[in-house]
LOSEMI-982488 format. One record per atom (N, C-alpha, C, O, CB): residue number from 1; atom name; x, y, z. Coordinates in Angstrom, 3 decimals. Atoms other than C-alpha are relative to their C-alpha. Glycine has a CB too. Example, Ala and Ser with C-alpha at 12.3 -4.5 7.8 and 13.67 -1.06 7.14 Angstrom:
num=1 | atomo=N | px=0.890 | py=-1.190 | pz=0.000;
num=1 | atomo=CA | px=12.300 | py=-4.500 | pz=7.800;
num=1 | atomo=C | px=0.900 | py=1.200 | pz=0.000;
num=1 | atomo=O | px=1.936 | py=1.181 | pz=0.665;
num=1 | atomo=CB | px=-0.992 | py=0.027 | pz=1.246;
num=2 | atomo=N | px=-0.820 | py=-1.190 | pz=-0.060;
num=2 | atomo=CA | px=13.670 | py=-1.060 | pz=7.140;
num=2 | atomo=C | px=-0.770 | py=1.090 | pz=0.730;
num=2 | atomo=O | px=-0.261 | py=2.198 | pz=0.899;
num=2 | atomo=CB | px=0.414 | py=0.462 | pz=-1.415;
//
This chain:
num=1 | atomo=N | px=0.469 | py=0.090 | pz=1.368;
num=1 | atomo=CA | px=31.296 | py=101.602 | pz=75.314;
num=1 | atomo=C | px=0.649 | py=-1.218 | pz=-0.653;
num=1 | atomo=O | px=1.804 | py=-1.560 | pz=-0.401;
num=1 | atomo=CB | px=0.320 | py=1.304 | pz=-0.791;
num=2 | atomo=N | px=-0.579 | py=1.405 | pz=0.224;
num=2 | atomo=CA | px=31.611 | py=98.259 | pz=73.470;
num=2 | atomo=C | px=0.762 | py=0.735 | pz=-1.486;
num=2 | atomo=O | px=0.454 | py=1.773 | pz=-2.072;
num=2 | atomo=CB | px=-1.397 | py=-1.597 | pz=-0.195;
num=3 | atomo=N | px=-0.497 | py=-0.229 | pz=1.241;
num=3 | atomo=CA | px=33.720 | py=98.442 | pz=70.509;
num=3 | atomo=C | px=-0.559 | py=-0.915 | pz=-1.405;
num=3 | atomo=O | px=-0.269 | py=-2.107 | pz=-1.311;
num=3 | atomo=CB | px=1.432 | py=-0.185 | pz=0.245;
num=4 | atomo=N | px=0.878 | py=0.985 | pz=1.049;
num=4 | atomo=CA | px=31.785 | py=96.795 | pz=67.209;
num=4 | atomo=C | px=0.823 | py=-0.152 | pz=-0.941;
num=4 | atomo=O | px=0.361 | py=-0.764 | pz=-1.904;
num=4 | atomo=CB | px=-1.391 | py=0.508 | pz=-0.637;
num=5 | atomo=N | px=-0.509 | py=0.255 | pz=1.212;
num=5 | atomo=CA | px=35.112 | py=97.013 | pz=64.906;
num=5 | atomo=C | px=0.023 | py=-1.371 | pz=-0.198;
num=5 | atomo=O | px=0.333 | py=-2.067 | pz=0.769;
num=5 | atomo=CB | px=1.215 | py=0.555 | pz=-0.178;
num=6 | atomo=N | px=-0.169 | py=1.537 | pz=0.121;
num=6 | atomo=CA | px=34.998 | py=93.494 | pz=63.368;
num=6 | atomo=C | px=1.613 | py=-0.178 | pz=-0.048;
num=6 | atomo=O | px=1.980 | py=-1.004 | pz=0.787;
num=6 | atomo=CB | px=-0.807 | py=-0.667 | pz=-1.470;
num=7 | atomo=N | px=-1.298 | py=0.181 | pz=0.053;
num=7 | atomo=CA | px=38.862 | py=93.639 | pz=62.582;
num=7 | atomo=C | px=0.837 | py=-0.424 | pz=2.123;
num=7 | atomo=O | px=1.440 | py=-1.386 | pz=2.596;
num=7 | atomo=CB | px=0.522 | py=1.759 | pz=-0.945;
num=8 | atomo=N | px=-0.075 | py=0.023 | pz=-0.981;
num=8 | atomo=CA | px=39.316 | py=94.486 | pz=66.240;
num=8 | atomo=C | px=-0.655 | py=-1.368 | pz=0.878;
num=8 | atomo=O | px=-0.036 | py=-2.108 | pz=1.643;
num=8 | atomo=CB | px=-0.373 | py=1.138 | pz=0.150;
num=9 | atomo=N | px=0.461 | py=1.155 | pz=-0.223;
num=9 | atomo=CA | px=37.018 | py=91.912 | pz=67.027;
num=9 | atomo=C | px=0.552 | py=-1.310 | pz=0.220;
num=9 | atomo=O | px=0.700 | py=-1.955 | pz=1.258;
num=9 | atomo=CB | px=-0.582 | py=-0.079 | pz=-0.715;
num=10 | atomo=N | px=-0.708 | py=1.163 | pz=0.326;
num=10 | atomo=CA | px=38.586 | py=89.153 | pz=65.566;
num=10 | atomo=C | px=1.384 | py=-0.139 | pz=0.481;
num=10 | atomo=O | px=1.761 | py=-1.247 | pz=0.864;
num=10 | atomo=CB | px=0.006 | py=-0.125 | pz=-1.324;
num=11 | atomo=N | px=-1.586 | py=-0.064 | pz=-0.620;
num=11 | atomo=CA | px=42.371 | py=90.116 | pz=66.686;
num=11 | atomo=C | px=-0.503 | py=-0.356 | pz=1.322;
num=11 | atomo=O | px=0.426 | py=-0.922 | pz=1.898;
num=11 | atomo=CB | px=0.994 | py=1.633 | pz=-0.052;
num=12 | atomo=N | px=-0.177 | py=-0.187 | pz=-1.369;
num=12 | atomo=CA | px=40.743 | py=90.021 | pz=70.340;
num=12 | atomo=C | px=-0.634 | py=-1.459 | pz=0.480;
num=12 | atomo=O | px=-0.502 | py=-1.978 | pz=1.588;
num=12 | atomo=CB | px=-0.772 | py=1.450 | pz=0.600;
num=13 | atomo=N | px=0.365 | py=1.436 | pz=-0.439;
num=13 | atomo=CA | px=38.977 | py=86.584 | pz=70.050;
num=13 | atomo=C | px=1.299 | py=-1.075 | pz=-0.446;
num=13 | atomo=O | px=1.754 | py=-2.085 | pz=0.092;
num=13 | atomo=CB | px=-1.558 | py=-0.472 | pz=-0.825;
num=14 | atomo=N | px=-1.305 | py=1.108 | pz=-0.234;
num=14 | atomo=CA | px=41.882 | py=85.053 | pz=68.747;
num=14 | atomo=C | px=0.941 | py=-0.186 | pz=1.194;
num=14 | atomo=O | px=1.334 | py=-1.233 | pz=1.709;
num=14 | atomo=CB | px=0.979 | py=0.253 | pz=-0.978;
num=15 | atomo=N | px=-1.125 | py=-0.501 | pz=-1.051;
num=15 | atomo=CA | px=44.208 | py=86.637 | pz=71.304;
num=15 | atomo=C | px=-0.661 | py=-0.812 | pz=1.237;
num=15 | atomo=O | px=0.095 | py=-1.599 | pz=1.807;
num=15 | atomo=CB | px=0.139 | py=1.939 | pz=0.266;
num=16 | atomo=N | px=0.903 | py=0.156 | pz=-0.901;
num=16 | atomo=CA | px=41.368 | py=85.771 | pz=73.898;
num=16 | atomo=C | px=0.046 | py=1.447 | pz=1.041;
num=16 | atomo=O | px=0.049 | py=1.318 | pz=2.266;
num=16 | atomo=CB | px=0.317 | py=-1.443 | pz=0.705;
num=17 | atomo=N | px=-0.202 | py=-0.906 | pz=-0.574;
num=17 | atomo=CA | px=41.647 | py=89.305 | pz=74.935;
num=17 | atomo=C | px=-1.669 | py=0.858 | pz=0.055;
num=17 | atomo=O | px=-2.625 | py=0.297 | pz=-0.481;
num=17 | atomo=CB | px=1.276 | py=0.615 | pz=-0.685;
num=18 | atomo=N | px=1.334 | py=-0.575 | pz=0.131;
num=18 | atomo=CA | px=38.512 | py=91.739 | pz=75.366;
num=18 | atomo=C | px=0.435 | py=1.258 | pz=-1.000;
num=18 | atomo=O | px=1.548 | py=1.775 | pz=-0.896;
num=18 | atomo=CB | px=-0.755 | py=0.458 | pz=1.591;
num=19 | atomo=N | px=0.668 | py=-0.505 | pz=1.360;
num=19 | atomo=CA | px=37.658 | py=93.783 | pz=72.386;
num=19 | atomo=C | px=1.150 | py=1.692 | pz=0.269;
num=19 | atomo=O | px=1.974 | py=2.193 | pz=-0.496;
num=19 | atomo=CB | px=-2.420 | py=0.180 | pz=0.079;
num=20 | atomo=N | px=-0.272 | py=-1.420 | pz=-0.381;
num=20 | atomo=CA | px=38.706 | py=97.252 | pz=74.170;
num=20 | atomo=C | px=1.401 | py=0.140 | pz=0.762;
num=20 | atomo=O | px=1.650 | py=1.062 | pz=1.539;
num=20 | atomo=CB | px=-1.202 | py=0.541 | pz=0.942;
num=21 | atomo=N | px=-0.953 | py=0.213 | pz=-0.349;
num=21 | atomo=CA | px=42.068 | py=95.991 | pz=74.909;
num=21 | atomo=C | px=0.850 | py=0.108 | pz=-1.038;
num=21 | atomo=O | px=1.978 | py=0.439 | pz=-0.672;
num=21 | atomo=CB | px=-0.025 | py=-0.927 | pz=0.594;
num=22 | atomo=N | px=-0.229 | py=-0.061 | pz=0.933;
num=22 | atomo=CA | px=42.970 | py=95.934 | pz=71.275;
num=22 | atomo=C | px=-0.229 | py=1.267 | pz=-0.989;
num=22 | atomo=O | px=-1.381 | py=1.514 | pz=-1.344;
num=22 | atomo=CB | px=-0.401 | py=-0.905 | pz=-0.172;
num=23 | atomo=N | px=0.263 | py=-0.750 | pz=0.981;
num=23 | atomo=CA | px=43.418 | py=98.655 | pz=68.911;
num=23 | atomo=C | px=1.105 | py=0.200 | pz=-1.452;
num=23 | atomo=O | px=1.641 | py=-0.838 | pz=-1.841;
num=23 | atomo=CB | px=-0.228 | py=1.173 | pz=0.741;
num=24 | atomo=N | px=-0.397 | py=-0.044 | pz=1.538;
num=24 | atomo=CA | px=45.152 | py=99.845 | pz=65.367;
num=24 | atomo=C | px=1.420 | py=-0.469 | pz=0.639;
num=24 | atomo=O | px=2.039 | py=-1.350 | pz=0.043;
num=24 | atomo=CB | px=-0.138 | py=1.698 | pz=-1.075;
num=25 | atomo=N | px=-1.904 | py=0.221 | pz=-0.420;
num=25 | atomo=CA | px=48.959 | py=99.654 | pz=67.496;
num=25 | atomo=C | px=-0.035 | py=-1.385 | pz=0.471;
num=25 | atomo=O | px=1.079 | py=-1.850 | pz=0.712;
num=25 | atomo=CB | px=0.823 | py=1.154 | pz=1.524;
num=26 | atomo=N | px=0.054 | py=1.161 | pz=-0.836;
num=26 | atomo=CA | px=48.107 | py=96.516 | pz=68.950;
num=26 | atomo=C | px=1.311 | py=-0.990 | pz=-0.857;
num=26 | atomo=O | px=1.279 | py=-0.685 | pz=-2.049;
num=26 | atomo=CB | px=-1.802 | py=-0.735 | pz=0.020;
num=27 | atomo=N | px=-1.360 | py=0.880 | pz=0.441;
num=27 | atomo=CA | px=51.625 | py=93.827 | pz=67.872;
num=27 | atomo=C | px=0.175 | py=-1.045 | pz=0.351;
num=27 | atomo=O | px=-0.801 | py=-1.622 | pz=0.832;
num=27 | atomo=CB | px=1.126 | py=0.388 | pz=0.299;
num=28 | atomo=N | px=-0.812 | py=1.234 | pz=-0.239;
num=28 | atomo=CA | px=53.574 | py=91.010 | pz=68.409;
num=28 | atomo=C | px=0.676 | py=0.789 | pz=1.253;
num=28 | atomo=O | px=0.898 | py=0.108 | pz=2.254;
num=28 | atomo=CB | px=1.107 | py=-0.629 | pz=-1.400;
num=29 | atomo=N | px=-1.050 | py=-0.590 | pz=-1.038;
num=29 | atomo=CA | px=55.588 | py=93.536 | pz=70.723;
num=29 | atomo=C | px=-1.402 | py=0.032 | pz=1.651;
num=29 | atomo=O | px=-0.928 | py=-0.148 | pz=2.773;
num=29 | atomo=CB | px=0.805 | py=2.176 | pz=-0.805;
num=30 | atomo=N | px=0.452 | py=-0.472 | pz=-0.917;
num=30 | atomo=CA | px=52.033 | py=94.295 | pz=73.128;
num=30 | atomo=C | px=-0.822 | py=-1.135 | pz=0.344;
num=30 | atomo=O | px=-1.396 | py=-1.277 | pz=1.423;
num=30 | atomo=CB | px=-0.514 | py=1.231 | pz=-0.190;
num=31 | atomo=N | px=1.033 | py=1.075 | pz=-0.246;
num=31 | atomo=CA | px=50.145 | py=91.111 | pz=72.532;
num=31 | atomo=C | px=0.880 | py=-1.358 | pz=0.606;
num=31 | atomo=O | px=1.766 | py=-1.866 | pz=-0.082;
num=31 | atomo=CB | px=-0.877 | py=-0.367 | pz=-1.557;
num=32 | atomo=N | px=-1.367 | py=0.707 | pz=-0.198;
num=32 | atomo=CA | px=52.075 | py=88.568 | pz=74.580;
num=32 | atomo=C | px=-0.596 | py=-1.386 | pz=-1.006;
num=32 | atomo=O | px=0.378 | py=-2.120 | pz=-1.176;
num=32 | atomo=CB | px=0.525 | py=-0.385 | pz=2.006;
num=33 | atomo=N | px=0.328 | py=1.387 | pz=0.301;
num=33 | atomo=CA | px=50.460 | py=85.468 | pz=72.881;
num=33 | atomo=C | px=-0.088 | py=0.106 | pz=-1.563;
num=33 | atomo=O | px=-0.497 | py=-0.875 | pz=-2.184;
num=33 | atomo=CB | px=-1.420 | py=-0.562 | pz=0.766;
num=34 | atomo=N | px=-0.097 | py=0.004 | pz=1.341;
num=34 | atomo=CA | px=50.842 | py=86.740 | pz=69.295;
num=34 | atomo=C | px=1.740 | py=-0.655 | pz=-0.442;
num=34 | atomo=O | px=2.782 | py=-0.056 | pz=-0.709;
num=34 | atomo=CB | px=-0.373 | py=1.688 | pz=-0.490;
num=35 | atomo=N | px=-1.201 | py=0.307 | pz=0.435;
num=35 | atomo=CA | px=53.497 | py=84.529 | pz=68.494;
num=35 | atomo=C | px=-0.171 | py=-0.437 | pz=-1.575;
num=35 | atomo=O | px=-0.831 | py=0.152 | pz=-2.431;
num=35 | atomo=CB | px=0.604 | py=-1.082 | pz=0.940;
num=36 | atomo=N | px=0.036 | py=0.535 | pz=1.203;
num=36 | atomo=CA | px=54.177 | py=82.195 | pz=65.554;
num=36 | atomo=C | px=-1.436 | py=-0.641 | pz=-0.212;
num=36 | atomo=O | px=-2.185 | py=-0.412 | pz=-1.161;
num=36 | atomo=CB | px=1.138 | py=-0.959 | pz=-0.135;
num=37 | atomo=N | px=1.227 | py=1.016 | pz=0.699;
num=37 | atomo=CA | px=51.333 | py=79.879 | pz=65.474;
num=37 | atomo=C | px=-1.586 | py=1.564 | pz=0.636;
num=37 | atomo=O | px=-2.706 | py=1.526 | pz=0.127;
num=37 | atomo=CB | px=-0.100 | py=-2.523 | pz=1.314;
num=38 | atomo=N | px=0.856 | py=-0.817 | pz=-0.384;
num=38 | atomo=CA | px=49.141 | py=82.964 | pz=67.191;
num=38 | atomo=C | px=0.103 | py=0.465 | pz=-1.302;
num=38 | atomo=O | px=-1.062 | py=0.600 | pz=-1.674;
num=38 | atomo=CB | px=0.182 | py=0.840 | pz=1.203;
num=39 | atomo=N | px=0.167 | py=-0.721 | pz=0.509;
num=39 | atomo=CA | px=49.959 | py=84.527 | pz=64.317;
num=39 | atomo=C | px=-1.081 | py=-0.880 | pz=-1.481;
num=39 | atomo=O | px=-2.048 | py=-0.514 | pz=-2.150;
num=39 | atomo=CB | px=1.373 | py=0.709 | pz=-0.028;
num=40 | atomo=N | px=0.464 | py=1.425 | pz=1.087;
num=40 | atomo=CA | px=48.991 | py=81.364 | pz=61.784;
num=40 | atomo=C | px=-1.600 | py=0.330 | pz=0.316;
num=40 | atomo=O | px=-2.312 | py=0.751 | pz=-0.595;
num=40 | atomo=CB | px=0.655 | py=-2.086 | pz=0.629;
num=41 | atomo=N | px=1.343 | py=-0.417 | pz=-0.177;
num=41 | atomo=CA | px=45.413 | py=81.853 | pz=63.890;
num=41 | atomo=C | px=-0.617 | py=1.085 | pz=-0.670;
num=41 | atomo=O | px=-1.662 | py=0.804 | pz=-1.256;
num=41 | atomo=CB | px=-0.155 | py=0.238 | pz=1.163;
num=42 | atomo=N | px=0.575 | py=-0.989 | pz=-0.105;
num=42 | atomo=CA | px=44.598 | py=85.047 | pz=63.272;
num=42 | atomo=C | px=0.215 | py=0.242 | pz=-1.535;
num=42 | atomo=O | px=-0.498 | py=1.163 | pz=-1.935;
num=42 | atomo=CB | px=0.457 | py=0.931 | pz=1.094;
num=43 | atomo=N | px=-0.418 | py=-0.276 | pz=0.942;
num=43 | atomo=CA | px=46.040 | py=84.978 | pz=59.790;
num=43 | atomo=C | px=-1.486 | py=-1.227 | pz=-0.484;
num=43 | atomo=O | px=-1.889 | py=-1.127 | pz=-1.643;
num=43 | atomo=CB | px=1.793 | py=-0.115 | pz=-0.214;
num=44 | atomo=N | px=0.607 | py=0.795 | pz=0.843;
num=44 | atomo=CA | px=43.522 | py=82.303 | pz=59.038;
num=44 | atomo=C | px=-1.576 | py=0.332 | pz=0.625;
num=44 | atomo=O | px=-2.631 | py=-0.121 | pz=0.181;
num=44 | atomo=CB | px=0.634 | py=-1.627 | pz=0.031;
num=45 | atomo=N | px=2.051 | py=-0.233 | pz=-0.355;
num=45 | atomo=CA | px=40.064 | py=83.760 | pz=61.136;
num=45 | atomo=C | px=0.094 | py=1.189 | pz=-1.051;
num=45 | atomo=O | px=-0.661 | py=1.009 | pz=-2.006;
num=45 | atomo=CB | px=-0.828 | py=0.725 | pz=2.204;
num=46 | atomo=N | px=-0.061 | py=-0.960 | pz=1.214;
num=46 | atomo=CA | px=41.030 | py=87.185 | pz=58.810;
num=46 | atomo=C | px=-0.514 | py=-0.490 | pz=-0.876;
num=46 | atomo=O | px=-1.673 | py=-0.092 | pz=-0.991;
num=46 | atomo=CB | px=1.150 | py=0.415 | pz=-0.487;
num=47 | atomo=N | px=0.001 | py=0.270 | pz=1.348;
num=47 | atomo=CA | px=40.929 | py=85.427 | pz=55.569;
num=47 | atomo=C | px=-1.383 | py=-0.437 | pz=0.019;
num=47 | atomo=O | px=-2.023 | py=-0.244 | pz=-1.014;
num=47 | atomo=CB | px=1.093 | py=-1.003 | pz=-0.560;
num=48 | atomo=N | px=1.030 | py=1.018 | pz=-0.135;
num=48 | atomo=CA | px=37.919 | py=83.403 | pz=56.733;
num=48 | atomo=C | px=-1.435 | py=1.410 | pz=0.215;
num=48 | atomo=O | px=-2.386 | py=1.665 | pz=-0.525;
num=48 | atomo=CB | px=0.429 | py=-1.357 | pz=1.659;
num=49 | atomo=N | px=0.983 | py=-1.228 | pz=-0.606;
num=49 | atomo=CA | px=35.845 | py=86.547 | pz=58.598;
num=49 | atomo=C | px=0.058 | py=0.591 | pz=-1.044;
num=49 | atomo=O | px=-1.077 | py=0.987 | pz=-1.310;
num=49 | atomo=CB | px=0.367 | py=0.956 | pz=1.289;
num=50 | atomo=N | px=0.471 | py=-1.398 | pz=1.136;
num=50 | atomo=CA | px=36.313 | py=88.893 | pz=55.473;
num=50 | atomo=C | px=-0.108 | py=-0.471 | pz=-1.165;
num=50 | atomo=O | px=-0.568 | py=0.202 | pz=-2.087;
num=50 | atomo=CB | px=1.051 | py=1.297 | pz=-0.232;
num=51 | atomo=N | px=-0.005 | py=0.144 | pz=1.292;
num=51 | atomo=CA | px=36.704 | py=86.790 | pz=52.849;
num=51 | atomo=C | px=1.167 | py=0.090 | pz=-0.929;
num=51 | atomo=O | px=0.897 | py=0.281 | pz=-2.114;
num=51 | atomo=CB | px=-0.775 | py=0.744 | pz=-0.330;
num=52 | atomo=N | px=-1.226 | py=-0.812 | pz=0.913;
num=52 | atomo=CA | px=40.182 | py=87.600 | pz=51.309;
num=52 | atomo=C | px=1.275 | py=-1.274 | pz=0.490;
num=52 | atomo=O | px=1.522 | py=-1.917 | pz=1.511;
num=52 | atomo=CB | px=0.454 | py=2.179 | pz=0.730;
num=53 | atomo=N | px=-0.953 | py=0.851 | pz=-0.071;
num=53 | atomo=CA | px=42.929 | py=85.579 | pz=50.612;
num=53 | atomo=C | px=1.653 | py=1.152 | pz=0.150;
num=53 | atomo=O | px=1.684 | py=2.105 | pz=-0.629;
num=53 | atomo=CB | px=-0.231 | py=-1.092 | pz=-1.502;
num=54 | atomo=N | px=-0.884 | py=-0.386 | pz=0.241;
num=54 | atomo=CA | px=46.726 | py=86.934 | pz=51.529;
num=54 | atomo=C | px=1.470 | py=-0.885 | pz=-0.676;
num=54 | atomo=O | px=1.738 | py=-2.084 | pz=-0.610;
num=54 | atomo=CB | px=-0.017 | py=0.557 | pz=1.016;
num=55 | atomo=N | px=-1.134 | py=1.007 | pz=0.677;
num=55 | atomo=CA | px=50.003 | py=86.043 | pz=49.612;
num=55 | atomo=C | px=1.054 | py=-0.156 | pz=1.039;
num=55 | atomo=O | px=0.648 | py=-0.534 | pz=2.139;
num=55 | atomo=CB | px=0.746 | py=0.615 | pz=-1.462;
num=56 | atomo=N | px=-0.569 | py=-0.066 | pz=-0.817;
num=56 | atomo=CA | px=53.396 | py=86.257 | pz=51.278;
num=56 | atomo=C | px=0.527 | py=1.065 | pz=0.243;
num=56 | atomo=O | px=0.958 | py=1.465 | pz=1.324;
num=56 | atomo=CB | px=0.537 | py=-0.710 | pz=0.000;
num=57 | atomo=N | px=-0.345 | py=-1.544 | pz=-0.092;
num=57 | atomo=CA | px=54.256 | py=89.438 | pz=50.497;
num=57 | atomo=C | px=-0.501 | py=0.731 | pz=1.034;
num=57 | atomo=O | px=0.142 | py=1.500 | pz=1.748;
num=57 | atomo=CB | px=-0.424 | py=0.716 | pz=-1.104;
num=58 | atomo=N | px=0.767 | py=-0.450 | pz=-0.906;
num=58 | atomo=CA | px=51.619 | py=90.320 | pz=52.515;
num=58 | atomo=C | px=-0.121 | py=-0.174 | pz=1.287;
num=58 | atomo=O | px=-0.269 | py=0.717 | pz=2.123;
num=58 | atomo=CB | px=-0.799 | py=-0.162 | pz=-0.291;
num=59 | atomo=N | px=-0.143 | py=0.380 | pz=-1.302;
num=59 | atomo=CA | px=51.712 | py=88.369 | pz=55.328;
num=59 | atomo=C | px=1.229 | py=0.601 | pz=0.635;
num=59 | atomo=O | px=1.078 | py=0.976 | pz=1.798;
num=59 | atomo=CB | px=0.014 | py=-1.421 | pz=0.074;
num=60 | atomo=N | px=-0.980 | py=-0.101 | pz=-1.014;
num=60 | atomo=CA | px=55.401 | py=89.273 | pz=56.297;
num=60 | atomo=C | px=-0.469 | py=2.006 | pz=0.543;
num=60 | atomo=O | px=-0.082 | py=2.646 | pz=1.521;
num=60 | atomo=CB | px=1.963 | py=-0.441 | pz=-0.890;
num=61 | atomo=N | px=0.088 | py=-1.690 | pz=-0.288;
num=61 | atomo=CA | px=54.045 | py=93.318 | pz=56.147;
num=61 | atomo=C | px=-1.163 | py=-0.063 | pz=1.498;
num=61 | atomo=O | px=-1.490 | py=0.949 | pz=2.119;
num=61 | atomo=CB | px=-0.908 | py=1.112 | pz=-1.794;
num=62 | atomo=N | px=0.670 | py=-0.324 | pz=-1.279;
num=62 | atomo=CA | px=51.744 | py=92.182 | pz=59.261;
num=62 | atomo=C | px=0.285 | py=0.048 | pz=1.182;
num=62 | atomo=O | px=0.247 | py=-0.922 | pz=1.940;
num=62 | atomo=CB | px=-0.721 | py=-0.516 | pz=0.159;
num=63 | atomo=N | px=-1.141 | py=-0.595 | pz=-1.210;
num=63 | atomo=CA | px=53.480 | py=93.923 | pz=61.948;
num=63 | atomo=C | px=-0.787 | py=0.605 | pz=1.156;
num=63 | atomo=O | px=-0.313 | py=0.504 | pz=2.287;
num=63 | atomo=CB | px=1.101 | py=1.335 | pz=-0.613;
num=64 | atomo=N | px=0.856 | py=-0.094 | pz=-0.744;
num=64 | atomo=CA | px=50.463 | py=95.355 | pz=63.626;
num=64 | atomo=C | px=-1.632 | py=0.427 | pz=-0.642;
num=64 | atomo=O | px=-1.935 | py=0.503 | pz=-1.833;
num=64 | atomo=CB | px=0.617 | py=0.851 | pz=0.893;
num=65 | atomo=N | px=1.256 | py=0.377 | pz=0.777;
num=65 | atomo=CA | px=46.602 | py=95.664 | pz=63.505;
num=65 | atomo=C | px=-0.134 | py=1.160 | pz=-1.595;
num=65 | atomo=O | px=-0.517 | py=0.989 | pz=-2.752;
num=65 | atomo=CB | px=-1.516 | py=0.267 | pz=1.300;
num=66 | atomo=N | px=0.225 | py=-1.306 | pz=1.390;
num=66 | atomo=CA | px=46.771 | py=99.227 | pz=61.273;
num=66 | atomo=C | px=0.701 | py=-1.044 | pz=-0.753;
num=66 | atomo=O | px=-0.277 | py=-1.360 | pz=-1.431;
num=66 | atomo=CB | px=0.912 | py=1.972 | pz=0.014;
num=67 | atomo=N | px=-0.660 | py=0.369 | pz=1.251;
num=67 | atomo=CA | px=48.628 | py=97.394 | pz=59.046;
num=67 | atomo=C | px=-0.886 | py=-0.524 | pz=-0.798;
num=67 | atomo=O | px=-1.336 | py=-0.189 | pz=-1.894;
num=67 | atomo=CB | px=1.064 | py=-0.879 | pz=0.112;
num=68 | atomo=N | px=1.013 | py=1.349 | pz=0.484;
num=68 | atomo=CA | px=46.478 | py=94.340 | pz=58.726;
num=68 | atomo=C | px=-1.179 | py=0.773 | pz=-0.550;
num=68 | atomo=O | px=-1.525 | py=0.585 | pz=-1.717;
num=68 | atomo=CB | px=-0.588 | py=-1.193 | pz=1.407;
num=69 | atomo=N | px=0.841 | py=-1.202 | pz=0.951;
num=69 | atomo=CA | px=43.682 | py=97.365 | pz=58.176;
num=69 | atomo=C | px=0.149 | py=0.234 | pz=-0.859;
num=69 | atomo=O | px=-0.812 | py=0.123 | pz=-1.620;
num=69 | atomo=CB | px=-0.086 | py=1.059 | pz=0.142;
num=70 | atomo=N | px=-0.466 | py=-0.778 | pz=1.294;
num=70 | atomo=CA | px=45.291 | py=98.760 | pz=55.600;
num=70 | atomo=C | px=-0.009 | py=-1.328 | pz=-1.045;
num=70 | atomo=O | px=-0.807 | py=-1.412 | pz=-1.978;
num=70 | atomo=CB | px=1.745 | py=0.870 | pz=0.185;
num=71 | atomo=N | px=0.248 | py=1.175 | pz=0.926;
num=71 | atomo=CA | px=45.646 | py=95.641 | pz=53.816;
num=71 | atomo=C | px=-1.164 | py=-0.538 | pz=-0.474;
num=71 | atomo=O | px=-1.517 | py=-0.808 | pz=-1.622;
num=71 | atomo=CB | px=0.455 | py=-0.936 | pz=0.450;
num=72 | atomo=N | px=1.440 | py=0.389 | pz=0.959;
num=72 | atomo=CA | px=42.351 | py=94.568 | pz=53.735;
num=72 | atomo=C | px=-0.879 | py=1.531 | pz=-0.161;
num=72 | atomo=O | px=-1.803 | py=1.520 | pz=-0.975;
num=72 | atomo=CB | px=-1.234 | py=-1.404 | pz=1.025;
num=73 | atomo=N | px=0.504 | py=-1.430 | pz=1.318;
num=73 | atomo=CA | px=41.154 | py=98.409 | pz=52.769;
num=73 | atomo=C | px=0.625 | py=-0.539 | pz=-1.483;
num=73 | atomo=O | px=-0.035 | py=-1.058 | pz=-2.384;
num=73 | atomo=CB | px=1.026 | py=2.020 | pz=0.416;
num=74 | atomo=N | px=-0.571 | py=0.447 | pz=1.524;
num=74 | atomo=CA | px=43.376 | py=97.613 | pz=49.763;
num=74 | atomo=C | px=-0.587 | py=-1.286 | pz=-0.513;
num=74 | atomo=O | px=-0.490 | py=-1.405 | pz=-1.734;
num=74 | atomo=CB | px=1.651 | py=-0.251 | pz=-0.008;
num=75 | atomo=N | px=0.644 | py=0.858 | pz=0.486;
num=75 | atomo=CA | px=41.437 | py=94.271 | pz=49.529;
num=75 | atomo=C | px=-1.294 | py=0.470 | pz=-0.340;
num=75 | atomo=O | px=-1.952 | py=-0.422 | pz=-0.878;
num=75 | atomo=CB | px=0.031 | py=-0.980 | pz=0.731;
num=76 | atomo=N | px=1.545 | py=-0.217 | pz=0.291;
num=76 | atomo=CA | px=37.926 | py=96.153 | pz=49.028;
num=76 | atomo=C | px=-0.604 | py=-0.115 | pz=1.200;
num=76 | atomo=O | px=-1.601 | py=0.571 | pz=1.425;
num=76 | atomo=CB | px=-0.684 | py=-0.997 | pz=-0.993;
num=77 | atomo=N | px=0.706 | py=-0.467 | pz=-1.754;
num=77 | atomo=CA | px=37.073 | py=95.706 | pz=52.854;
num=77 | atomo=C | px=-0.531 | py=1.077 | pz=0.508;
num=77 | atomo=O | px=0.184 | py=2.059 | pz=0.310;
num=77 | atomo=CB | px=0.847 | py=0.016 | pz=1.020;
num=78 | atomo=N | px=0.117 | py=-1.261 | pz=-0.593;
num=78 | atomo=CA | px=35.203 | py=98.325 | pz=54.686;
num=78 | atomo=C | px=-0.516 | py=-0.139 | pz=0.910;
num=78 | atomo=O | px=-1.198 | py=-1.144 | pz=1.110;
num=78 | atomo=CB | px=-0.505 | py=0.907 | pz=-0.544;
num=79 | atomo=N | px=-0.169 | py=0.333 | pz=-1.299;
num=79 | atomo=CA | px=35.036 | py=99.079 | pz=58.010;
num=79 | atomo=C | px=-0.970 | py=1.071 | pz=0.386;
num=79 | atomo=O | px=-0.598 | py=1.771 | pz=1.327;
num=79 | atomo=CB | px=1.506 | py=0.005 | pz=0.611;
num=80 | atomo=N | px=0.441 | py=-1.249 | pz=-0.145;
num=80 | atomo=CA | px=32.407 | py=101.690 | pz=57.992;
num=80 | atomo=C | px=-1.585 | py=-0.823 | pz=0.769;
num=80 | atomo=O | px=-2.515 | py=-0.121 | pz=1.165;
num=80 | atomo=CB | px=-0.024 | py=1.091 | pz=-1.699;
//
């Protein structure tokens, strides 16, 4: 079964990972290529794919994908 979350999505094309390899726990600790500038990527297809700008507050709380979820729920995002 393919997975159609766009969040998921996007974490797995940055990563270059497949879709169903990625989910809400996914990290810096499981993703080996989420480093610094991995993270700069993915921080900038987000903003771009949904539309939403983050501050810094925000950025340092992105620790894994639930998080990054939760954040853009709180931006008006929906994932439904």
């Amino acid at each position: 079964m393919k997975n159609e979350d766009p969040l998921l999505q996007v974490v797995a094309e940055v990563f270059g990972l497949n879709v169903e390899e990625v989910d809400d726990s996914s990290s810096q600790d499981t993703i080996r290529k989420w480093d610094s500038l991995g993270m700069i990527n993915l921080i900038s297809e987000i903003e771009l794919r949904f539309d939403v700008q983050f501050d810094l507050a925000e950025l340092v709380l992105f620790k894994n994908v639930g998080i990054i979820r939760t954040l853009l729920l709180e931006k008006g995002v929906s994932f439904d």
